[in-house]
C-alpha positions, 0 to 999 in steps of 0.5 A: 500500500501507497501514501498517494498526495493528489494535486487536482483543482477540479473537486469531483475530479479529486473525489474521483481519483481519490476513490479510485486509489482507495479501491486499488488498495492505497491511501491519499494521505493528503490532497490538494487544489491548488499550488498554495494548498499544495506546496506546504504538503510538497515540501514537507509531507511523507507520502510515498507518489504524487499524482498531480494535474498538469495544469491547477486553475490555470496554473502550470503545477511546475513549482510542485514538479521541482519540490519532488524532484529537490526531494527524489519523490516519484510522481505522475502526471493526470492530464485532460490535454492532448499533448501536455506543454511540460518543459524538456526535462519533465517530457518524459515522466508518465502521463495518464491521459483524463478521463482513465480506467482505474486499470491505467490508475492501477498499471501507472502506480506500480509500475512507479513502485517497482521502479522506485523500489527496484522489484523485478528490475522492470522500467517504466515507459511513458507510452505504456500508461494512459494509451488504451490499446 
């Protein structure tokens, strides 16, 4: 079981996602819906993945994006947008595609957990997430 942080301005969306982590066995330990609720939470919280909105009120989620990364913790993007405008060095961090199946929710988080603790030695691949086949 994972301590998920999410980052989604819309609330019924938030709701959603928050119940769709609860019934693939993890926990949201914090949420939030905006960059000023979220950053204390980035920057000091203990949570094990952040699942963050591209975009909250209009607002790229970049600063959040560089306290997790400042602090080595996984995280993954949920977008509505067809092609996210995240700058070079975040172009490649996994991405699921709004609306997806709990399914895409389900693979995205653990193929982040195997990554981050090294079960099986198996990599996370951007493609693979968020594309129905």
């Amino acid at each position: 079981m994972l301590d998920i942080f999410l980052v989604e301005d819309e609330a019924l969306i938030r709701m959603m996602i928050a119940e769709m982590v609860e019934e693939l066995g993890h926990r949201v330990v914090a949420e939030a819906g905006s960059i000023e609720d979220a950053q204390p939470i980035a920057e000091s919280s203990r949570f094990d993945l952040a699942i963050l909105d591209v975009s909250i009120k209009g607002h790229p989620i970049l600063p959040i994006v560089h306290v997790l990364e400042r602090r080595k913790l996984p995280f993954l993007f949920a977008t509505g947008y067809v092609s996210p405008a995240l700058p070079e060095p975040f172009r490649f961090y996994p991405v699921l595609r709004k609306p997806f199946l709990i399914e895409q929710l389900g693979k995205a988080i653990d193929a982040i957990s195997v990554r981050r603790y090294g079960e099986s030695g198996s990599t996370f691949l951007r493609s693979s997430v968020g594309e129905q086949h």
